[in-house]
C-alpha positions in Angstrom: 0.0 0.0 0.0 3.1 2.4 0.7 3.9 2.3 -3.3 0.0 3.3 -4.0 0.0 6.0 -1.6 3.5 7.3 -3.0 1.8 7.5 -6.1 -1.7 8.3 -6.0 -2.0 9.5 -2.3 -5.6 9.3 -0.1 -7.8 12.2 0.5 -8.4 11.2 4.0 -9.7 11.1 6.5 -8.2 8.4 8.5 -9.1 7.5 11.8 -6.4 5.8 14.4 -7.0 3.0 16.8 -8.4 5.5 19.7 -10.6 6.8 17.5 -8.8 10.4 16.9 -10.1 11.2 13.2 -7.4 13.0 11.0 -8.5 15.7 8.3 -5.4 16.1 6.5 -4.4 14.2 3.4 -2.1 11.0 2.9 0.5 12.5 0.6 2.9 9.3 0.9 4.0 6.3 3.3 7.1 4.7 4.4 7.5 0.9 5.6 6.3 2.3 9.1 4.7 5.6 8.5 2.1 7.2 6.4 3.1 11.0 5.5 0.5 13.8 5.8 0.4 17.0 4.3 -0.9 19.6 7.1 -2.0 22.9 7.1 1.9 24.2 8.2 3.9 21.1 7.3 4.0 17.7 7.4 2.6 15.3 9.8 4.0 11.5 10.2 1.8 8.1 12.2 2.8 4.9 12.6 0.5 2.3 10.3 -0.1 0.5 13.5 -1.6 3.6 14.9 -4.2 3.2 12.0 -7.5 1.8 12.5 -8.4 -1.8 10.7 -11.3 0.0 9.3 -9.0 2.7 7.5 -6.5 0.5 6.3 -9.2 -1.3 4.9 -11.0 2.2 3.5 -7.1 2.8 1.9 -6.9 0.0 0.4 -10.1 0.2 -1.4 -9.6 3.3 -2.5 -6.5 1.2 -4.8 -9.2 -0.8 -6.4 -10.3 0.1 -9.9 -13.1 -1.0 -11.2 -10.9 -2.5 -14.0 -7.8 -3.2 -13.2 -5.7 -6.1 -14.0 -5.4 -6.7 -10.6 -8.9 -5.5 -9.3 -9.7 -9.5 -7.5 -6.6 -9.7 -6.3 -6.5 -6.6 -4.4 -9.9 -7.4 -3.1 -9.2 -10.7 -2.4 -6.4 -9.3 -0.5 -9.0 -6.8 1.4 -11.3 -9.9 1.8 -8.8 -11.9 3.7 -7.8 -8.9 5.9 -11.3 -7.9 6.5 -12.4 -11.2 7.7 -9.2 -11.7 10.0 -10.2 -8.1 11.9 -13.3 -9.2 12.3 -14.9 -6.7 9.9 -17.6 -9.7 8.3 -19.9 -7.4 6.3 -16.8 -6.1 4.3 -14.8 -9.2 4.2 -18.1 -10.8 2.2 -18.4 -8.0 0.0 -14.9 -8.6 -1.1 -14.9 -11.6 -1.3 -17.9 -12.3 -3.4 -16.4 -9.5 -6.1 -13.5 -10.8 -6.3 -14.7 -14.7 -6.7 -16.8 -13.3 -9.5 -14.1 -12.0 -11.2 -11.7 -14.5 -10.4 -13.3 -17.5 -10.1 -10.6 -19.7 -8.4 -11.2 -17.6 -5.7 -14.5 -19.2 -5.1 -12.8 -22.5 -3.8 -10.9 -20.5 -0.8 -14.0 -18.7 0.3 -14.4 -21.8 3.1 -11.4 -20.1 4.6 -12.8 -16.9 5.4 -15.2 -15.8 8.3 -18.3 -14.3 6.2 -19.8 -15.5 9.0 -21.1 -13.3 12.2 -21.6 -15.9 14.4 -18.2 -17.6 13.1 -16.2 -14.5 14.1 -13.2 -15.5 16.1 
């Protein structure tokens, strides 16, 4: 995701883990930080700092519609959705990108889609 946000950036917001929402934009990322541009400088936070739900909101902001790689990044989102416990969005991906991509449909089994299967 580093290489995307280097590119392309994301217009934010972005939320951390206690909740703290962030206005400013994503204008890049390092291994361990993402980069924002602030009203009188630049800004830094850790990824781990970063909510599951905004990584995940990142990510899918990568997606296009028709991209070469479009199931595989959702695929990608699916997997990490279902593993934070995010089951609504982990489904969603995962049905796109089986539809797309239809050896995906045989790892589905190894996702929580599942509410009540939630770990």
């Amino acid at each position: 995701m580093s290489a995307d946000l280097n590119l392309a950036g994301f217009p934010g917001p972005i939320t951390d883990i206690g909740g703290v929402e962030y206005k400013a934009a994503i204008t890049g990322a390092t291994e361990t930080r993402v980069i924002q541009k602030l009203p009188y400088g630049v800004g830094e936070l850790d990824w781990n700092k970063l909510s599951p739900k905004t990584l995940l909101t990142i990510s899918n902001s990568f997606i296009g519609a028709s991209g070469p790689d479009a199931a595989d990044r959702q695929w990608r989102c699916a997997v990490f959705a279902s593993e934070t416990g995010q089951v609504d969005a982990a489904r969603r991906f995962a049905e796109a990108a089986a539809k797309t991509k239809p050896e995906y449909r045989d790892q589905l089994r190894f996702l929580t889609l599942d509410a009540r299967t939630v770990r």
